[in-house]
C-alpha positions as CSV (number, residue, x, y, z in Angstrom):
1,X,36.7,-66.4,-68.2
2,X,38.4,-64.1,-65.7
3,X,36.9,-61.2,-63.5
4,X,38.8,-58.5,-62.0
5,X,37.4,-56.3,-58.7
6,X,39.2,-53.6,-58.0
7,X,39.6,-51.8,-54.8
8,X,36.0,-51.8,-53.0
9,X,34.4,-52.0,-49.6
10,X,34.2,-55.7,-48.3
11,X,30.0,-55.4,-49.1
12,X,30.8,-54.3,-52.5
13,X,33.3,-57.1,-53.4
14,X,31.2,-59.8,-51.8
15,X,28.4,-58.9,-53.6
16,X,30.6,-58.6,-57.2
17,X,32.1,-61.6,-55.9
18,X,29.0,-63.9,-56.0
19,X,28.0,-62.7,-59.2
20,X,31.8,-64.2,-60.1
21,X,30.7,-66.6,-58.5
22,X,28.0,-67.6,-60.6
23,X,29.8,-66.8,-63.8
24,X,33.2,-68.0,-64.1
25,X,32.7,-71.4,-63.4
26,X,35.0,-72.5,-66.2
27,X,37.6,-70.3,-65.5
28,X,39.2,-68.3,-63.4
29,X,38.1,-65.2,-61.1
30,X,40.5,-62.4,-60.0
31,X,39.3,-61.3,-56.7
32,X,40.8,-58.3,-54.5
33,X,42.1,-55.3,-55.1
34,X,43.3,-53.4,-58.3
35,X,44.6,-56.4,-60.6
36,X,48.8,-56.4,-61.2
37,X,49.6,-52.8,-60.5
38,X,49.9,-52.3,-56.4
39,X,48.3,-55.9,-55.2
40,X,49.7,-58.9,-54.0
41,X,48.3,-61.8,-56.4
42,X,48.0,-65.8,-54.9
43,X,46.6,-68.3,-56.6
44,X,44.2,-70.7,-55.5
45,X,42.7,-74.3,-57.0
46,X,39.1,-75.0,-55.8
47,X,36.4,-77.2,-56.9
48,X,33.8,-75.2,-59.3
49,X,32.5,-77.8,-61.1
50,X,32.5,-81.9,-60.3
51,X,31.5,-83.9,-57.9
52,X,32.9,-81.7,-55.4
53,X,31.8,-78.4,-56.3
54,X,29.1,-77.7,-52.9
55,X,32.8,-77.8,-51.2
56,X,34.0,-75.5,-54.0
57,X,30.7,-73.5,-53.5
58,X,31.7,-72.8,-49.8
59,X,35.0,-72.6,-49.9
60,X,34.5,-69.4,-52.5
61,X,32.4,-67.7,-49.7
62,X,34.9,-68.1,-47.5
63,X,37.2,-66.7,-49.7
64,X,35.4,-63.9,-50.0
65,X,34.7,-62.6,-46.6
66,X,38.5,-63.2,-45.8
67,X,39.6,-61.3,-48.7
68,X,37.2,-58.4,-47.9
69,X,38.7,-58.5,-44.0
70,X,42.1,-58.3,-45.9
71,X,41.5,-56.1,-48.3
72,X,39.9,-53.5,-45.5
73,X,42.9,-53.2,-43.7
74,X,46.0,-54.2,-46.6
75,X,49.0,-55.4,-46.5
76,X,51.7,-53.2,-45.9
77,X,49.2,-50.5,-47.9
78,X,48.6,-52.9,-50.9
79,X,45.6,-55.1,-51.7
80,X,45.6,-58.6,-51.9
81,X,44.5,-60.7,-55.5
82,X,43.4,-63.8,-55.6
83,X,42.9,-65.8,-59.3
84,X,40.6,-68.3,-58.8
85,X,41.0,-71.7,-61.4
86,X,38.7,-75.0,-61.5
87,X,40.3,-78.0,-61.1
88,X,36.9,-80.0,-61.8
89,X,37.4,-82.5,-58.7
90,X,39.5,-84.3,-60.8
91,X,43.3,-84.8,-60.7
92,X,44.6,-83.7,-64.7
93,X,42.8,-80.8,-64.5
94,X,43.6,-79.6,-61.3
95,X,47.6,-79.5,-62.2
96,X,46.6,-77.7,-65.5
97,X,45.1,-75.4,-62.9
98,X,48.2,-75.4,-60.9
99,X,50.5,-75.0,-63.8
100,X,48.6,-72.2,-65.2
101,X,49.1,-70.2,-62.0
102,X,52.4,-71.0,-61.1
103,X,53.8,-71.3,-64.7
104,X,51.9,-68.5,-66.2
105,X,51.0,-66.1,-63.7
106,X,54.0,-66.4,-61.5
107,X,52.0,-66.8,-58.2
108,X,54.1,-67.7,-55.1
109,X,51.5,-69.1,-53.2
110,X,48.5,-71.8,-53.9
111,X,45.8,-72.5,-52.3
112,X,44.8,-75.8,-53.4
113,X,42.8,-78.0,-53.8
114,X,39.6,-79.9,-52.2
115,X,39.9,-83.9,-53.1
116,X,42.8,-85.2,-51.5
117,X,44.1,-86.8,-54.8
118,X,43.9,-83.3,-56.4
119,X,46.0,-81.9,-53.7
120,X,48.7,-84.8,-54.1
121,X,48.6,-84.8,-57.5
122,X,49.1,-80.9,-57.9
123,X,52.0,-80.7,-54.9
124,X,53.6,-84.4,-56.8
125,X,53.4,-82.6,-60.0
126,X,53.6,-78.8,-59.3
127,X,55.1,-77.7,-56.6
128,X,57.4,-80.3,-55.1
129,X,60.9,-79.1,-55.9
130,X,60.1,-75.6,-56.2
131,X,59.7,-72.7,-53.8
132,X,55.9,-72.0,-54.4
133,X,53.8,-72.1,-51.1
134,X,50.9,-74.9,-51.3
135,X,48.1,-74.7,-48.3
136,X,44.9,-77.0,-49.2
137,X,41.7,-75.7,-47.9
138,X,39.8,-79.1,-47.7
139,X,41.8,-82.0,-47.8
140,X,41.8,-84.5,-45.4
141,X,43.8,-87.9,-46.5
142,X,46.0,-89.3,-43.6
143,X,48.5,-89.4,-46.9
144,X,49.3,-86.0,-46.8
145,X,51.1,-86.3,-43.8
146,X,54.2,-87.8,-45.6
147,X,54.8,-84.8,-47.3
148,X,55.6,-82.2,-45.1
149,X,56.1,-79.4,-47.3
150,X,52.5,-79.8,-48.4
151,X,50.6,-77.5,-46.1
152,X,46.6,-78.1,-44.9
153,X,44.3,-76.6,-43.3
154,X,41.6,-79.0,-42.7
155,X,43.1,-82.1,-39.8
156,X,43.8,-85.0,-41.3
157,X,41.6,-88.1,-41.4
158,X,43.2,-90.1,-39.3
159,X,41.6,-89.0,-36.1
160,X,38.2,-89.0,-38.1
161,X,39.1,-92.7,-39.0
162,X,39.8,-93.4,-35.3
163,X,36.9,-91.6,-34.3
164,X,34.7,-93.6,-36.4
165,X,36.2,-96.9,-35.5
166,X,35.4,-96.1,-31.6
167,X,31.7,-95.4,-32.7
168,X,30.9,-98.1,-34.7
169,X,33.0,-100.2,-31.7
170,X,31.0,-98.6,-28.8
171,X,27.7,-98.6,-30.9
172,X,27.9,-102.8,-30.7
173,X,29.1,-103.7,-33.9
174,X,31.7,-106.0,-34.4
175,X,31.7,-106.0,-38.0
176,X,31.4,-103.3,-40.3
177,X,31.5,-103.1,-44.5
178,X,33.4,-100.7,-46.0
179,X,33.2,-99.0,-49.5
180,X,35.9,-95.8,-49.9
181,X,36.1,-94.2,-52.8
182,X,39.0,-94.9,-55.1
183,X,41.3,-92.1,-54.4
184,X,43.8,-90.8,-52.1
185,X,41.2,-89.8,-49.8
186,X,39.1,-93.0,-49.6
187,X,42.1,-95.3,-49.1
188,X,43.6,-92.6,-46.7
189,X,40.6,-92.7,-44.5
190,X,40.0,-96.4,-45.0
191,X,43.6,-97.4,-44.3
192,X,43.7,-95.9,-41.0
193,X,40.4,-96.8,-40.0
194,X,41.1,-100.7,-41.0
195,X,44.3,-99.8,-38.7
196,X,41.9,-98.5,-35.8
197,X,38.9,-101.2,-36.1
198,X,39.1,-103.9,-33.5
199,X,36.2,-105.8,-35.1
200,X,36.4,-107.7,-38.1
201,X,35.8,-105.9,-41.9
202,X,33.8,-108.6,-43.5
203,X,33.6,-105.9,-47.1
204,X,36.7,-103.6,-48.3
205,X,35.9,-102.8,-51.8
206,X,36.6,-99.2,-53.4
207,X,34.3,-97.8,-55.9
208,X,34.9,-95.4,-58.9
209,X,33.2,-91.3,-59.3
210,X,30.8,-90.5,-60.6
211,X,29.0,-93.9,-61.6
212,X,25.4,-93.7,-62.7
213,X,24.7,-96.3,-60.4
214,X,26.5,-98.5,-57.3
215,X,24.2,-101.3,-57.2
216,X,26.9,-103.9,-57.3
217,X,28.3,-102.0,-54.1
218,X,24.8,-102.0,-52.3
219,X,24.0,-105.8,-52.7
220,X,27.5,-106.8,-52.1
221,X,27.7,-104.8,-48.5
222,X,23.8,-106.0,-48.3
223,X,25.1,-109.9,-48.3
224,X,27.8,-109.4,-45.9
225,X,25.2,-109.3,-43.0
226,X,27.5,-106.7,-41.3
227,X,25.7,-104.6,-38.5
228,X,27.5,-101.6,-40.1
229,X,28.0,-99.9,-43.2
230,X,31.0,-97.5,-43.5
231,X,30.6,-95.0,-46.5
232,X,33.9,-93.3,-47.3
233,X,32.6,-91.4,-50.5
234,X,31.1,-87.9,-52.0
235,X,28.5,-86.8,-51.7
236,X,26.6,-87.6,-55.2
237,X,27.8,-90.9,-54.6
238,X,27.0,-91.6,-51.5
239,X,23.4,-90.3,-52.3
240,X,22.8,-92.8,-55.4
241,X,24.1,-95.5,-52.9
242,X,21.5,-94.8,-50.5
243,X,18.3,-94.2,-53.1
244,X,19.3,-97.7,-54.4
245,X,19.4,-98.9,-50.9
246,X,16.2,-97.9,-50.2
247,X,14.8,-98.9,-53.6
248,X,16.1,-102.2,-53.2
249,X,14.8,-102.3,-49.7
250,X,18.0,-102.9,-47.6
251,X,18.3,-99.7,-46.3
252,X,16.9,-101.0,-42.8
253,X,19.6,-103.7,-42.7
254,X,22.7,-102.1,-41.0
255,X,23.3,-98.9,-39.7
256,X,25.0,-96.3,-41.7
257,X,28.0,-94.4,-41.0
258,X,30.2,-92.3,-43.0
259,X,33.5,-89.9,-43.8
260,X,33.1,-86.0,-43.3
261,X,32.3,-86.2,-47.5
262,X,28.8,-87.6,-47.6
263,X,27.4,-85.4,-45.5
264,X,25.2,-81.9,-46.8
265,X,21.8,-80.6,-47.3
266,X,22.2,-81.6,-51.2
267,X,22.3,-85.7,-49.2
268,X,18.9,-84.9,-47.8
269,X,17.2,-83.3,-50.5
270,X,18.1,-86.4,-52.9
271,X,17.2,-89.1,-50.6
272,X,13.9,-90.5,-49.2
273,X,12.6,-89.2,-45.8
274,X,14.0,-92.2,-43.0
275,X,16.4,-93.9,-45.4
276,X,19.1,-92.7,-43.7
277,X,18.0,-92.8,-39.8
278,X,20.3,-92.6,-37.2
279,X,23.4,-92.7,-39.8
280,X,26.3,-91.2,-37.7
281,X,29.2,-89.2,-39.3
282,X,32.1,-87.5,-38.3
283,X,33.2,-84.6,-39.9
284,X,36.0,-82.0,-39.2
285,X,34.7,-78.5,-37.4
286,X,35.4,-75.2,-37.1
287,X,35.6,-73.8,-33.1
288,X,32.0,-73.1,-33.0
289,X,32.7,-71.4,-29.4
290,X,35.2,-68.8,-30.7
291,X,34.1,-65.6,-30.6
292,X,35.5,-64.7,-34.3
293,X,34.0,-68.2,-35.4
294,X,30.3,-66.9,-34.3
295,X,31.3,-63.3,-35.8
296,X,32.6,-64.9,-39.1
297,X,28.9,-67.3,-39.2
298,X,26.9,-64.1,-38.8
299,X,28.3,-62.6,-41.4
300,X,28.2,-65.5,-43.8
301,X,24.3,-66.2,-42.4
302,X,23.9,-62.6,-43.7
303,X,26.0,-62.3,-47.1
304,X,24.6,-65.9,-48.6
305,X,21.4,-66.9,-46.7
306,X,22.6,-69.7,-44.8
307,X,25.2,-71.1,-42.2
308,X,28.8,-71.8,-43.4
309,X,30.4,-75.7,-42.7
310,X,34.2,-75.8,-41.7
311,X,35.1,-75.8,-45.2
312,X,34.3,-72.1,-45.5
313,X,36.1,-71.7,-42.2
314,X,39.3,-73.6,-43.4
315,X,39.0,-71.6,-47.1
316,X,38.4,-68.5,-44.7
317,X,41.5,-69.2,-42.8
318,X,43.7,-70.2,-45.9
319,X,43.3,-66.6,-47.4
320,X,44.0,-64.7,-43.9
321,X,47.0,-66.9,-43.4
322,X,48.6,-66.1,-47.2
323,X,48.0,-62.5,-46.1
324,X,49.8,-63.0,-43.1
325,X,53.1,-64.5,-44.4
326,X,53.0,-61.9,-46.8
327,X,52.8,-59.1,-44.3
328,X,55.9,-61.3,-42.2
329,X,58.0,-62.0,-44.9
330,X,61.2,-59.7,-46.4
331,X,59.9,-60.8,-50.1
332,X,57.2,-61.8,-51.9
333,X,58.1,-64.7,-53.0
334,X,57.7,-68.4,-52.5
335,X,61.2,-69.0,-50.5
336,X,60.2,-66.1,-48.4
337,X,56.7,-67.3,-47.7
338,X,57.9,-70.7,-47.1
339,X,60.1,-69.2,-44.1
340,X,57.3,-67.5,-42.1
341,X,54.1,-69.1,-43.2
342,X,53.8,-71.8,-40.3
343,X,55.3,-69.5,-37.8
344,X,52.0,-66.7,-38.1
345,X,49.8,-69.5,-36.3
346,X,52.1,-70.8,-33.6
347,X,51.5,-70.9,-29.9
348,X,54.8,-69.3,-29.2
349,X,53.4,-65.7,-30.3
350,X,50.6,-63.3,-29.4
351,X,47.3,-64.8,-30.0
352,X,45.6,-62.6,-32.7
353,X,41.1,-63.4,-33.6
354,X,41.3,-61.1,-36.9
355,X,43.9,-60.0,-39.5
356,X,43.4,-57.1,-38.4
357,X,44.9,-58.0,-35.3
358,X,47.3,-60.0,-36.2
359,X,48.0,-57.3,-38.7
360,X,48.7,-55.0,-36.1
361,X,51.2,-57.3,-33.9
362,X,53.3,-57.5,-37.5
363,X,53.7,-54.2,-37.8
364,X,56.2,-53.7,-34.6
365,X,57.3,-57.3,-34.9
366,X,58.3,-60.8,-36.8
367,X,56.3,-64.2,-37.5
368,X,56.9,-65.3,-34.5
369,X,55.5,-62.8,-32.8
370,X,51.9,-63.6,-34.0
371,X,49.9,-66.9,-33.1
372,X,47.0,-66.1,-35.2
373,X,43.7,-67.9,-34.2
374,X,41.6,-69.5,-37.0
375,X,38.1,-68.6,-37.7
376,X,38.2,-72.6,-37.8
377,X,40.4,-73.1,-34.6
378,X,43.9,-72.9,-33.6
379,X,45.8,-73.9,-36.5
380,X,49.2,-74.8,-35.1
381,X,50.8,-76.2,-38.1
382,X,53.3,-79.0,-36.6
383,X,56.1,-80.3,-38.9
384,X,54.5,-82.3,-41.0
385,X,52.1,-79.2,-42.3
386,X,49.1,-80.8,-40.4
387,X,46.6,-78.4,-38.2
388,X,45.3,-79.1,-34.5
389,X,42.3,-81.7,-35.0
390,X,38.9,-80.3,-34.2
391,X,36.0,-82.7,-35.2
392,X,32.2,-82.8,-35.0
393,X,29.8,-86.3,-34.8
394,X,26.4,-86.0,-36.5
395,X,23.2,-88.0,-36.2
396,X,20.6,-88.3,-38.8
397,X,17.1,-87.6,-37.1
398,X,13.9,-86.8,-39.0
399,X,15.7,-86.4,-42.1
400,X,18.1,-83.7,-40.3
401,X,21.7,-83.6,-39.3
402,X,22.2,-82.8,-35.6
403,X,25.5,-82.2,-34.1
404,X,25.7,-85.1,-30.7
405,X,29.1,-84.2,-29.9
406,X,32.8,-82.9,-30.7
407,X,36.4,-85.0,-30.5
408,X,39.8,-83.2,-30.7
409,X,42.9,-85.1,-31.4
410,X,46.5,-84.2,-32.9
């Protein structure tokens, strides 16, 4: 199923975009301005449906309110298109995605994908070896990293791992149990936090998606009398994890922690009140302080009802950059994006809080004349495609997350 907007106000195309929204969940969504004719078209690979999709679900509002911001000023006069395709948080259908866009529409840019194993798998499959521009909007594996051509937007895990390896350490526990997910992101964030744990991990087992139940996992981390309990999972994992806990009444035995992935309202709807008490996570953030951060939240607060995570503010700032390297390059095309599209957030230019702004500096100048500043942070991709790290630590209290603190890293 596909759905074209032409060229409207940003209220009218957010509002035509969440019917999309609610629509084309099997297909694909063309966003932006005037399909084919005068626009710019990009692709981009999100999570609609799967395990994932409450990522997906934010990262499409994101989308949204950039490509409004875009589309209200255009780029070089012409409107930007975005086609929208499902890679159902799993890895096959994410490059059929991929290949679709690239293959068959011809896009020179991708934004893609949410699970780290999509991302590698549609970069591995896709894009390596060819000019086509890849910037993921979510993923976070410390694998990513060894592939510089693959761009991201959200840090990678490492400094999460570390994070949550000085926690669990400064929190008295000298032994922790571990259960990651078995995928590019679980053993990503597992590796490096084995590699940043002094204390001992007594449990390292992986577990599979989308189980109907992980109560194997639970007793096995339940007879490891560990202090802790490191979840490195989904979220509709995770949550199954801790209603068996509870039902099987260990939930009181260790104290929980877990990967930026476990944690969202749909966790604390689905579980009992007090199972997860004092569970601490630590999960990448947007620059809450920014000015254009607090602008961009209003808005979002306004459009859908509620507040946006980082993951709408990386998606946000995935879209505005594309834009950007299109308005910088001679060509649009993949080889000419590729030139200019880490050079539009750099330090060594004029820092920019809009694409408007940013916009503006472009028209009397090059890429490296704009250091454009992330709803999300300052992006600052280095050489290995990797953004500046900006992180958040939550604490489960009364059945509510509350934010106890921030860490910043490279």
């Amino acid at each position: 199923m596909s759905r074209e907007i032409g060229s409207l106000s940003r209220r009218d195309v957010l509002k035509a975009g969440g019917i999309a929204g609610l629509t084309a969940t099997a297909g694909c969504i063309d966003l932006g301005g005037g399909g084919g004719g005068g626009a710019y078209t990009i692709g981009m690979v999100d999570s609609r449906t799967g395990s994932l999709s409450a990522f997906g679900q934010r990262n499409q509002r994101g989308m949204e309110l950039a490509l409004a911001d875009v589309n209200d000023v255009q780029i070089g006069g012409r409107d930007l298109d975005i086609i929208v395709e499902d890679s159902q948080s799993q890895q096959q259908p994410g490059v059929s995605a991929a290949q679709k866009l690239v293959n068959q529409d011809g896009v020179p840019f991708v934004i893609g994908a949410v699970g780290s194993g999509v991302t590698l798998a549609i970069y591995q499959s896709v894009i390596q070896g060819t000019d086509v521009v890849q910037l993921s909007q979510n993923s976070t594996s410390p694998q990513l990293t060894d592939f510089p051509g693959l761009l991201r937007m959200s840090p990678t895990g490492r400094t999460q791992s570390t994070a949550l390896a000085e926690i669990i350490a400064e929190d008295g526990h000298d032994s922790v149990a571990v259960t990651w997910i078995n995928n590019d992101y679980g053993s990503g964030i597992k590796d490096a936090f084995v590699d940043a744990y002094e204390g001992e991990v007594v449990y390292n087992a992986s577990h599979d998606q989308g189980q109907a139940s992980y109560s194997s996992v639970v007793s096995q981390m339940a007879n490891t009398d560990a202090g802790a309990w490191l979840f490195i999972t989904y979220q509709p994992e995770f949550t199954t994890m801790a209603q068996e806990a509870y039902s099987s009444g260990v939930d009181d035995q260790a104290q929980y922690y877990g990967a930026d992935s476990v944690r969202g309202p749909e966790v604390l709807d689905n579980t009992p009140e007090g199972s997860l008490e004092d569970m601490k996570i630590v999960a990448p953030s947007a620059a809450l302080d920014q000015e254009n951060y607090q602008s961009f939240a209003s808005r979002f607060e306004e459009e859908y009802g509620s507040a946006p995570t980082a993951w709408s503010a990386y998606a946000y700032d995935c879209v505005v950059t594309a834009a950007l390297s299109i308005r910088a390059a001679d060509d649009f095309t993949g080889s000419a994006l590729s030139e200019v599209v880490r050079d539009v957030t750099r330090p060594s230019g004029e820092e920019a809080f809009s694409f408007e702004a940013a916009s503006d500096i472009l028209a009397d100048g090059s890429a490296s004349d704009v250091d454009y500043q992330g709803v999300s942070g300052p992006i600052d991709f280095d050489e290995n495609g990797d953004p500046v790290a900006y992180l958040q630590i939550f604490n489960v209290a009364d059945h509510a997350y509350e934010s106890v603190g921030f860490v910043t890293g490279e």
